[in-house]
C-alpha positions in Angstrom: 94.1 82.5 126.5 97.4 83.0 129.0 99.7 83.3 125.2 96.8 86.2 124.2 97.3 87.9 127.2 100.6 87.9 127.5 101.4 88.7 123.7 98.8 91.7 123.4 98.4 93.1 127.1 102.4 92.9 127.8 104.3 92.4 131.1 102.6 95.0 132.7 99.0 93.8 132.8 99.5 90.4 132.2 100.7 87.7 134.9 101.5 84.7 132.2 105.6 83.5 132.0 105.2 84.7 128.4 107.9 87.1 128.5 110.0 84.5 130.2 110.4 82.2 126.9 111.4 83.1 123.5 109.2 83.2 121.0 111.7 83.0 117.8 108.6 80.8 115.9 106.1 83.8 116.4 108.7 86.5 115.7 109.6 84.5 112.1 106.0 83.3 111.4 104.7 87.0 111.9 107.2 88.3 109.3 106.4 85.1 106.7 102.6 85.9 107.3 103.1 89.8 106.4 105.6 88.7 103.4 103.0 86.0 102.2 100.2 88.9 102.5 102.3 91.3 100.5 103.1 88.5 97.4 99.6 87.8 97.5 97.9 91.3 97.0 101.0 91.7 94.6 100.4 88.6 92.3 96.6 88.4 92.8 95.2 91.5 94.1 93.3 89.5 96.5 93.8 91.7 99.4 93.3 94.7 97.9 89.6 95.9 99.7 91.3 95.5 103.2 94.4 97.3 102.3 93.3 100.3 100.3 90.1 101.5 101.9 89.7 103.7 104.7 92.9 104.8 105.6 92.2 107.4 107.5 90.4 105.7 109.6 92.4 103.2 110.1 95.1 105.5 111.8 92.6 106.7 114.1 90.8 103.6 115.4 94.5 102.4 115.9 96.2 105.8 117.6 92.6 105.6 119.6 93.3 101.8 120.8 97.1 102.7 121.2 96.1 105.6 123.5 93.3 103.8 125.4 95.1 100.4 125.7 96.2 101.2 129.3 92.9 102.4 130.9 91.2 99.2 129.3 93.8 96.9 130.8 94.1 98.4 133.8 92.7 96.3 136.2 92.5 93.2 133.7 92.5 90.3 136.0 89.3 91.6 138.3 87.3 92.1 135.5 84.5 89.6 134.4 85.5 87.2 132.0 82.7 89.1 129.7 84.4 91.9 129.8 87.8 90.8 129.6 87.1 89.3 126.4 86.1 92.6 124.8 89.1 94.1 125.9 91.8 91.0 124.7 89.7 91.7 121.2 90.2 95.3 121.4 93.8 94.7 122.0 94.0 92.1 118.8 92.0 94.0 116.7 95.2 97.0 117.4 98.1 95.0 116.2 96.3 93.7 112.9 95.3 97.1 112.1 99.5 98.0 112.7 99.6 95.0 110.4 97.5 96.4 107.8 98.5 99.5 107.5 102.5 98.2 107.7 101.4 96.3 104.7 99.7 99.2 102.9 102.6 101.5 103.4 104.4 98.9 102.2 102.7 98.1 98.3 103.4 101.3 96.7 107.0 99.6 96.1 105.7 96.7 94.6 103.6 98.5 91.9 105.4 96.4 89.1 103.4 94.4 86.9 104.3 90.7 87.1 105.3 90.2 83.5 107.7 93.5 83.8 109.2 92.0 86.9 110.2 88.7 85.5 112.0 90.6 82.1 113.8 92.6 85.0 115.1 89.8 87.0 116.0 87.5 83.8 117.8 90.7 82.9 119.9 91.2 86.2 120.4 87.6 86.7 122.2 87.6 82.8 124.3 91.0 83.9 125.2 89.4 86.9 126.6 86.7 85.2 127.9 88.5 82.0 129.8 90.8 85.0 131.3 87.8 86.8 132.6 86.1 83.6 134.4 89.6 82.4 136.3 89.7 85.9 138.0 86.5 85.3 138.4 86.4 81.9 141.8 88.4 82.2 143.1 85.3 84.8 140.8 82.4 83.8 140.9 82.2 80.5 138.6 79.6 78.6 137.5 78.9 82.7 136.1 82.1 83.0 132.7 81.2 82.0 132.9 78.3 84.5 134.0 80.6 87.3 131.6 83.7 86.1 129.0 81.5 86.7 130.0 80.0 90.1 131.0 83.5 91.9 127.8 85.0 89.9 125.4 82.1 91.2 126.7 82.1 94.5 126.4 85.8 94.9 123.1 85.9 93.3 121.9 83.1 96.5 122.7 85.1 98.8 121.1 88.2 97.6 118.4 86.4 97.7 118.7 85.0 101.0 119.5 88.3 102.3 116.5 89.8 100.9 114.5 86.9 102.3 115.8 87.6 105.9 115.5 91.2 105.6 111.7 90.7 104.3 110.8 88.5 107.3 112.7 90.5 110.2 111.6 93.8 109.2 108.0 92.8 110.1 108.9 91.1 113.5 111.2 94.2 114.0 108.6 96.4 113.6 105.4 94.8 115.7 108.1 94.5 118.4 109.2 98.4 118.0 105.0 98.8 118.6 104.8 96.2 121.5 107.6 98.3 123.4 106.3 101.7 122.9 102.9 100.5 123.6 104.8 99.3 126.9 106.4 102.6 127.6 102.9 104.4 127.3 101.5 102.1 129.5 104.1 102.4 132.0 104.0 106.2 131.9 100.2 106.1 132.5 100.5 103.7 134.9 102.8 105.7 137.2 101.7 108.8 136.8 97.5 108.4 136.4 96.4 105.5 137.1 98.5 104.4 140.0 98.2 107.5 142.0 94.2 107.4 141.3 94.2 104.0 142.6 95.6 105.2 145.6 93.4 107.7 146.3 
């Protein structure tokens, strides 16, 4: 329950070491997870209810939770384990709904049926290739097929490793970008509202 706290309340209502450790394997396994969501709407349409329904509301419920986060944690650690709970959920159920909708805004660019994607890829992987055999063909010679394929395969890895990376970082990126403006808010509130009413 300490890694909960700590990973949806933040530093400033939560007394856990969590932001004392790195947490690379949550940072990468939160961008696989949203990657492997995304493939699988895309191949199977599995997910499709959750992500397109509602969006509106969706928005809401989550700028309401993003605005209300620091008056429900404020105070965290006095409150009744029965009513900490509700609030640790509240705070979950904001970052899946970030989640959601991150993925929703996301599948528009993947409206591409299967079999159409597979005819484009076969057909950029062979002009990739055809390209890197023409550049050596003036040097290389009868080698030039040899080294268009090399360079071309080579190049063609780590686009695809690239585009790997990018796909898994951009999600981590992003629910970190939310975690620190959540932060910020909270701090604001904190000294200006709830702080001063405390002392009062």
């Amino acid at each position: 329950m300490d890694y909960l706290e700590g990973l949806f309340l933040g530093p400033l209502w939560s007394d856990t070491d969590y932001e004392n450790r790195r947490h690379t394997g949550l940072f990468l396994s939160y961008g696989l997870f949203v990657v492997g969501a995304i493939v699988y709407s895309y191949l199977t349409g599995g997910l499709s209810d959750l992500l397109a329904g509602h969006q509106i509301l969706k928005i809401v419920l989550l700028m309401l939770l993003f605005l209300a986060s620091p008056f429900m944690c404020f105070r965290y650690y006095r409150m009744p384990i029965w009513v900490k709970l509700p609030v640790l959920l509240a705070e979950t159920i904001k970052y899946f709904l970030m989640t959601v909708l991150m993925t929703t805004w996301v599948m528009p660019y993947t409206h591409v049926a299967p079999e159409t994607l597979q005819q484009n890829m076969i057909g950029f992987l062979n002009k990739t290739l055809e390209t890197s055999t023409e550049r050596f063909a003036a040097s290389a010679g009868t080698f030039s097929t040899v080294l268009g394929v090399i360079t071309g395969g080579v190049y063609l890895l780590f686009l695809a490793f690239a585009v790997l990376i990018l796909a898994v970082l951009i999600p981590g990126t992003v629910f970190l970008l939310v975690r620190m403006l959540q932060y910020g808010y909270d701090k604001l509130i904190h000294m200006f509202v709830l702080g001063p009413a405390a002392d009062r």
